[in-house]
N, C-alpha and C positions, 0 to 999 in steps of 0.2 A: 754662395752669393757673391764671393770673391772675383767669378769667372763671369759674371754677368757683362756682356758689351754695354760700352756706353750707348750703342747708338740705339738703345730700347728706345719702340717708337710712344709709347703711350708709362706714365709714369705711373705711380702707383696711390699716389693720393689724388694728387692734378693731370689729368692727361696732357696737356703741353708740357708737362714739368717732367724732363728726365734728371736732370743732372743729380748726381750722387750727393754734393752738397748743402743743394737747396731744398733736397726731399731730408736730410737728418737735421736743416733747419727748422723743416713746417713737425719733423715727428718731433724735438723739442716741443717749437711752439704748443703743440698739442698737451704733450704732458706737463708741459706747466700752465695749460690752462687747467687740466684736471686735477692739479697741485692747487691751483687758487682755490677754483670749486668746493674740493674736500677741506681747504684749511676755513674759507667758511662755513658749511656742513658744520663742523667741525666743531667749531667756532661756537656757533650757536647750539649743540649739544653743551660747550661744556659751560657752556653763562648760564643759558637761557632752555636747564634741562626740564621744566615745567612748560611748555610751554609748546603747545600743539599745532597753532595758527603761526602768521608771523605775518603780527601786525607793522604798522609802518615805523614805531618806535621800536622796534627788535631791528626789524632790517638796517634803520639810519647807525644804530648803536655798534651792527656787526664791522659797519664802514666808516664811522666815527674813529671806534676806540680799537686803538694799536692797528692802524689802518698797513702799516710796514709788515705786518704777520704774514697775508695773503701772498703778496710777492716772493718775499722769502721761502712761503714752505712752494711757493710753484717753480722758483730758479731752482732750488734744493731737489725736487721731484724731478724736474726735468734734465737735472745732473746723472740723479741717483736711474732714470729712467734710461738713460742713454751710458750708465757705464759699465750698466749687467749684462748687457750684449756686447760689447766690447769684452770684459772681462772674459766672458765665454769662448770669444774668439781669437782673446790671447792665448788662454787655457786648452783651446780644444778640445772644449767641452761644452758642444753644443746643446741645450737645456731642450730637451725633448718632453719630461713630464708634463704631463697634463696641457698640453699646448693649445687649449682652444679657449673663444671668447667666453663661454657658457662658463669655466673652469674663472677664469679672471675677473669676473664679476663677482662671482660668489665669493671669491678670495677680499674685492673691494667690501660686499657687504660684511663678510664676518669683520675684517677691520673695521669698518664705524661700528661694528655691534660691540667691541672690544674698548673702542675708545667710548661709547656709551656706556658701558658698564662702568667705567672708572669713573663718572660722574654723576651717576643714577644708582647703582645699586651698593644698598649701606651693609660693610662689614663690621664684625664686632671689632678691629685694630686695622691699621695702615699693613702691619706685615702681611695680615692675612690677603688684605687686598692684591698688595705687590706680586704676594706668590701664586693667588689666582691669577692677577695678569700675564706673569711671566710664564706659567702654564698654556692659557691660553695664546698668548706670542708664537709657543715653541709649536704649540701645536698648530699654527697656521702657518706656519713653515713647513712643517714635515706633510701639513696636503697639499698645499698649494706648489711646493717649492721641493724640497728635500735635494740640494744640490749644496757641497762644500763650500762652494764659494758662495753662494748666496748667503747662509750661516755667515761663514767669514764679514764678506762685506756688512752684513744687517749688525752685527754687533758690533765691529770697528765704527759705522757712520752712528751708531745709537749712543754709543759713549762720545763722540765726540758730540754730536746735538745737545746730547746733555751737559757737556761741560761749557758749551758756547749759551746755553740755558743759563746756566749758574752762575755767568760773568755777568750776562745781563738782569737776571734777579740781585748780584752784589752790587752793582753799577744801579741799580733804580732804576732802569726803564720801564718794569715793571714786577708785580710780587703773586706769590700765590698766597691762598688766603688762609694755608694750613701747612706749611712745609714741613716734611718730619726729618729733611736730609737734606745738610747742607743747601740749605735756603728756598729749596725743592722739594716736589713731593718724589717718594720715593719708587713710584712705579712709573714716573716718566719714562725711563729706558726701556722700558716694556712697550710704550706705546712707541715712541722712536723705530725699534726694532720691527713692532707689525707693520707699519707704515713704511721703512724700507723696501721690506718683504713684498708689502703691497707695489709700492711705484717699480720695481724689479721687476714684477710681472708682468705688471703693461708696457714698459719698456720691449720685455722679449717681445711678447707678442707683437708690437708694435713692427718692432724688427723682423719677427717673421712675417709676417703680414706683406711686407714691403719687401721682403727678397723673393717669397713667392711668387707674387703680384709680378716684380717685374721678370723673375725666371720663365714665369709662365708667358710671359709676351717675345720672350727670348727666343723662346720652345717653337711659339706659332709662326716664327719669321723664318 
């Protein structure tokens, strides 16, 4: 995608829109709209896990309270979206598994089903939970993903989420209402690392999408 001309006449999200810049500005924008999206998704599995409709005091409640969440997990998404495909292209190691939309969805769904489980379904202890989380974590990486560096990155950015967690559960911004670890619940890193995993994959795709897209108009000129 390196050798693509600029002078591609139709762009790959916007047809007037060629320039290289402004098209890995709108794939940003994109994935941190999908970053808000899923942080309230999200949101409202882990408050409001009863709860089937969603009346207008749910909805007001998702945008009332810690209104600052959304934004951050969609700058963080559209970080983490835009640096698995760069990584790969530092690497040389361009991520070919499972490269379609059909694959990237399903990878979105098992992630909320993961982050639902952590708040819906009761274990007999917090370990057992963890280690069923981290279970299933690993093993959404190994279908979805199964590449070094993704590994790599998802567990580098999962520890540090978590530690930027923990300064703000020490600092009182806000608490969890059972922590078993260090002010935390102790399978946060588990969710951290799916959700890496997950914006990772729509990052490539995003990026392959967009080198194709415009190779292919390259092709037809």
């Amino acid at each position: 995608c390196s050798q693509i001309s600029q002078s591609t006449p139709l762009g790959p999200y916007i047809a007037g829109i060629t320039n290289r810049n402004t098209n890995l500005g709108i794939r940003g924008f994109m994935l941190f709209s999908i970053g808000v999206f899923l942080a309230l998704v999200l949101n409202l599995l882990q408050v409001q896990r009863n709860v089937t409709l969603f009346p207008p005091d749910v909805i007001s409640s998702i945008f009332s309270s810690a209104w600052w969440v959304p934004p951050c997990c969609g700058t963080a998404s559209a970080m983490i979206g835009l640096l698995y495909p760069c990584i790969d292209s530092r690497l040389g190691e361009p991520h070919k598994f499972k490269r379609e939309w059909s694959s990237v969805m399903r990878c979105v769904a098992v992630f909320v089903g993961i982050n639902h489980a952590s708040a819906k379904v009761d274990f007999a202890n917090n370990v057992q939970l963890s280690l069923t989380l981290a279970a299933l974590s690993i093993g959404l990486w190994w279908t979805f993903d199964r590449s070094r560096s993704g590994f790599g990155l998802g567990v580098v950015i999962a520890l540090l989420a978590t530690l930027s967690t923990q300064l703000l559960v020490y600092n009182g911004v806000f608490q969890y209402t059972s922590p078993d670890f260090l002010y935390i619940r102790s399978w946060l890193p588990c969710i951290f690392f799916a959700g890496v995993i997950t914006m990772g994959n729509i990052g490539r795709q995003l990026a392959l999408y967009e080198c194709k897209r415009m190779s292919g108009k390259t092709h037809q000129d």
